[in-house]
C-alpha positions as CSV (number, residue, x, y, z in Angstrom):
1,X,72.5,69.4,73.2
2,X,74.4,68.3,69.9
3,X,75.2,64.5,70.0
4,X,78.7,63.2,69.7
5,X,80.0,62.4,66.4
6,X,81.6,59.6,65.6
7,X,83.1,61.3,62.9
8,X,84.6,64.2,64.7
9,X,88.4,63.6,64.4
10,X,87.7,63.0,60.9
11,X,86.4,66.4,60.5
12,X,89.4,67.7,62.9
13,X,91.6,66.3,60.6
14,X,90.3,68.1,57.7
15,X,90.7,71.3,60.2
16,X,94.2,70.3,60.7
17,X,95.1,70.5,57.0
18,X,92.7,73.3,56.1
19,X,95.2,76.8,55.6
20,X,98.0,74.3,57.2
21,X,101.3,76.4,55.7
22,X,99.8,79.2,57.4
23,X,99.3,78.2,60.5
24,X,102.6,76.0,60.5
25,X,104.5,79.7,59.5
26,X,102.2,81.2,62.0
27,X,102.8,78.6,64.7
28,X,106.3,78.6,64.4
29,X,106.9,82.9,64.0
30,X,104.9,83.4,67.6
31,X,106.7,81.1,69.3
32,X,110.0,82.4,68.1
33,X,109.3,86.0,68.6
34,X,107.6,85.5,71.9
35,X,110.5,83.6,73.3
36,X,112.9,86.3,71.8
37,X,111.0,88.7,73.9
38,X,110.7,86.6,76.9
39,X,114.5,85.8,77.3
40,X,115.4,89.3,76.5
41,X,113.2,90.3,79.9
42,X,114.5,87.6,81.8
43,X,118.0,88.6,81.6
44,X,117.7,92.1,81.4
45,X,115.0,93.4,84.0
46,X,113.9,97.0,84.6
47,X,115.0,96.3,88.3
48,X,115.6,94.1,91.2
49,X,112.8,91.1,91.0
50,X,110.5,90.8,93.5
51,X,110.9,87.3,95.5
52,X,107.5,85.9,94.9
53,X,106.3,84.1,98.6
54,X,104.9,80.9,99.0
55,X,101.6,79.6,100.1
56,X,100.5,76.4,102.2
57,X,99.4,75.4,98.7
58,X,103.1,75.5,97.1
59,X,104.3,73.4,100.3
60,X,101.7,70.6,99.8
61,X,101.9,70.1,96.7
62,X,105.9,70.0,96.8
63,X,108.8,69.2,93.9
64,X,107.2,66.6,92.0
65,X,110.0,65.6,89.2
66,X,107.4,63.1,87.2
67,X,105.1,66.2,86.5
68,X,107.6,67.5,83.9
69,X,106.5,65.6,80.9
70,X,102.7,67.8,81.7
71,X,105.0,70.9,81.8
72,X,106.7,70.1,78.7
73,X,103.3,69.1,76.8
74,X,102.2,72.8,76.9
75,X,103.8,73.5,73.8
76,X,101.8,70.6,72.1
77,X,98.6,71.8,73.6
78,X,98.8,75.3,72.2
79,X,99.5,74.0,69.0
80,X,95.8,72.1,69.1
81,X,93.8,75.7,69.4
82,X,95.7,77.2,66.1
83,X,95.5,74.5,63.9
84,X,92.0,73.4,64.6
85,X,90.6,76.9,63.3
86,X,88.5,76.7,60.8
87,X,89.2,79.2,58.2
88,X,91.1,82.1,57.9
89,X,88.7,85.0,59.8
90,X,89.3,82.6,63.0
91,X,92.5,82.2,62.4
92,X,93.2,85.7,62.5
93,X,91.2,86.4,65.7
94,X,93.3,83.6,67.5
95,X,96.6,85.2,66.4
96,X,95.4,88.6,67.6
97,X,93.9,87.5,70.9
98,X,97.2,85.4,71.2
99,X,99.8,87.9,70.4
100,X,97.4,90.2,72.7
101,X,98.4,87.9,75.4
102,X,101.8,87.7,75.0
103,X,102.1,91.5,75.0
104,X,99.9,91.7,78.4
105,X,102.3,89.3,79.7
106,X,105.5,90.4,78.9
107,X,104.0,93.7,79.6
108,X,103.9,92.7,83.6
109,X,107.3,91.1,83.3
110,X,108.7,94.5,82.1
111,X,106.9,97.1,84.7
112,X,107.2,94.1,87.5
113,X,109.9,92.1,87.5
114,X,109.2,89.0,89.7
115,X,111.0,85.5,90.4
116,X,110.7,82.2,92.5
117,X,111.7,81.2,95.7
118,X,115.3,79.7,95.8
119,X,114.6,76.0,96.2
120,X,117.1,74.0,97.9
121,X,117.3,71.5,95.1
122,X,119.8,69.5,93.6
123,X,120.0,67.1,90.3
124,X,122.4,65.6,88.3
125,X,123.8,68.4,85.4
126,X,122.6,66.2,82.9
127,X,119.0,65.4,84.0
128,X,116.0,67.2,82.7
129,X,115.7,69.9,85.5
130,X,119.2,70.8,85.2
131,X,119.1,72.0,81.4
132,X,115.3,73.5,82.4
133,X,117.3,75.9,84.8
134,X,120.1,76.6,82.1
135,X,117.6,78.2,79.8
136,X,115.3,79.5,81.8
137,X,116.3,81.2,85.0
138,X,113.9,82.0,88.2
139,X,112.4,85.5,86.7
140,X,109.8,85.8,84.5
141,X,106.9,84.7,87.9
142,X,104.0,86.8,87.5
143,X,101.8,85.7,86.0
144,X,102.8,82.7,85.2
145,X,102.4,82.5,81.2
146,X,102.8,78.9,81.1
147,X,99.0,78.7,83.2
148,X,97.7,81.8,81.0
149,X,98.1,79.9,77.8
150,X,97.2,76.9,79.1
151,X,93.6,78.3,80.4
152,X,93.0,80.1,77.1
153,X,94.0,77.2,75.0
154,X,91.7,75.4,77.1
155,X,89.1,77.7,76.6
156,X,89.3,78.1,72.8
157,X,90.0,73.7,72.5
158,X,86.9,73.5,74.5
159,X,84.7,75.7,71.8
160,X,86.4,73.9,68.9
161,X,85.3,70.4,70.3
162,X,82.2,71.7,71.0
163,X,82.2,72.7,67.1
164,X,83.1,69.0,66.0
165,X,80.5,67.1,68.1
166,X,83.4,65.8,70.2
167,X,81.0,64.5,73.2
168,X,82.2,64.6,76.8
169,X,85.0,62.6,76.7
170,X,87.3,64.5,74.7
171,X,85.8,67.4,76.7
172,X,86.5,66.3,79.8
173,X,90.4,65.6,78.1
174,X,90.9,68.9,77.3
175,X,90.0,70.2,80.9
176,X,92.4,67.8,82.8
177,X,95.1,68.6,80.4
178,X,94.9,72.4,80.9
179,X,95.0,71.3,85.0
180,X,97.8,68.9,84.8
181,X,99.8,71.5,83.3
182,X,98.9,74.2,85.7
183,X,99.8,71.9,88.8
184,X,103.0,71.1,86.9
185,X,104.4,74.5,86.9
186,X,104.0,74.7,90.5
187,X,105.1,70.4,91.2
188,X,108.3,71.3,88.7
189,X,108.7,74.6,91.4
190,X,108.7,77.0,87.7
191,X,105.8,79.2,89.8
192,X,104.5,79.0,93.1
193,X,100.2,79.4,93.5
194,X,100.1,82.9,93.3
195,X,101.9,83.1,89.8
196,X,99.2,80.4,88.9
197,X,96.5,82.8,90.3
198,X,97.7,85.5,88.4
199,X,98.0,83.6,85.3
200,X,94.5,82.0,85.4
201,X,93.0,85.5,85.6
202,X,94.7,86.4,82.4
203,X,94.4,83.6,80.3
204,X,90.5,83.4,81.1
205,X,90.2,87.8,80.3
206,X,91.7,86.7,77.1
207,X,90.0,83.2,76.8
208,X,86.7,85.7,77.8
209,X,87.1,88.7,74.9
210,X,88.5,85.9,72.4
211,X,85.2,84.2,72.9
212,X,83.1,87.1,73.1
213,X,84.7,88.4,69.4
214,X,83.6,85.1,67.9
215,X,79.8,85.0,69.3
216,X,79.3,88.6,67.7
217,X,81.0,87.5,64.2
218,X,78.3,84.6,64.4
219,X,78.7,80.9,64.1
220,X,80.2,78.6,61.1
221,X,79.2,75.1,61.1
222,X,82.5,72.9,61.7
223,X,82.9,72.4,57.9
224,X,82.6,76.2,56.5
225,X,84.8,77.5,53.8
226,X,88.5,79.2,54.3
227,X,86.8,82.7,53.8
């Protein structure tokens, strides 16, 4: 077992800047284009959404208003995986295992339309939750793409810490993360379990082939070139 560094955020900081206006340009076109194709979905489906059901799970756990900071931190996490790459040849494999994901998902969303429960909720118009439902309606369940990129984020952080002698700690970090934002989506009442489910599977098939593609290219020590 490698020993922890105490140098590792150091060397993630070199990470961070290493190809940065390309993964800044990168960062910022996926999002953009995924969320143009998401919306576009959402509002005009192939046909009538399926009603998603709930679970004993989704009626524990309940509407939890505090969990939507977690919720809203996804779009730091998936940052983290991106602009810790190393060089250029992992950069490209994330953006292809990403954009694969996006497709897959959207893909569902186009031949299966799906939405949540209506939840007899109520908050102010100008809290949090109100301009959360503005933008983004009850469509778009399953799977939940929120959890899939979470879970292979997750997956990918956990490599790249693995990479920088990060030791259990930051480890361990990573994992709750990933978990508090796949309760959240549920606790905010975004999905209900079986989107979460659904969305596990497919971040960890992507998470799984992403993976796979970088144990037959070989390794690179943490520090390797941009080539």
């Amino acid at each position: 077992m490698t020993n922890p560094s105490p140098s590792w955020l150091r060397a993630a900081g070199r990470r961070l800047g290493t190809l940065w206006p390309a993964k800044l340009l990168g960062i910022s076109a996926g999002m953009t284009l995924f969320f143009i194709g998401y919306f576009w979905l959402l509002h005009h489906p192939a046909r009538d959404a399926i009603v998603m059901p709930l679970t004993a799970l989704d009626h524990w756990i309940g509407f939890r208003p505090a969990a939507l900071p977690l919720y809203l931190s996804l779009w730091v996490y998936v940052s983290l995986a991106p602009g810790l790459t190393a060089n250029r040849r992992e950069l490209t494999a994330y953006a292809v295992a990403a954009l694969g994901l996006a497709v897959a998902g959207l893909g569902f969303f186009k031949a299966w339309p799906t939405r949540v429960p209506p939840f007899d909720l109520t908050w102010a118009p100008d809290s949090p939750f109100a301009f959360l439902k503005n933008i983004d309606a009850a469509g778009n369940a399953c799977p939940s793409l929120h959890v899939a990129f979470a879970v292979f984020t997750a997956f990918v952080f956990a490599r790249q810490l693995r990479q920088l002698c990060a030791g259990p700690a930051a480890l361990g970090l990573n994992w709750l993360w990933c978990a508090g934002i796949v309760y959240s989506t549920m606790a905010t009442r975004q999905h209900v379990f079986l989107d979460v489910i659904a969305g596990t599977a497919l971040g960890a098939a992507f998470a799984v082939a992403y993976l796979l593609g970088c144990r037959r290219a070989g390794p690179r020590p943490a520090g390797s070139p941009q080539g």
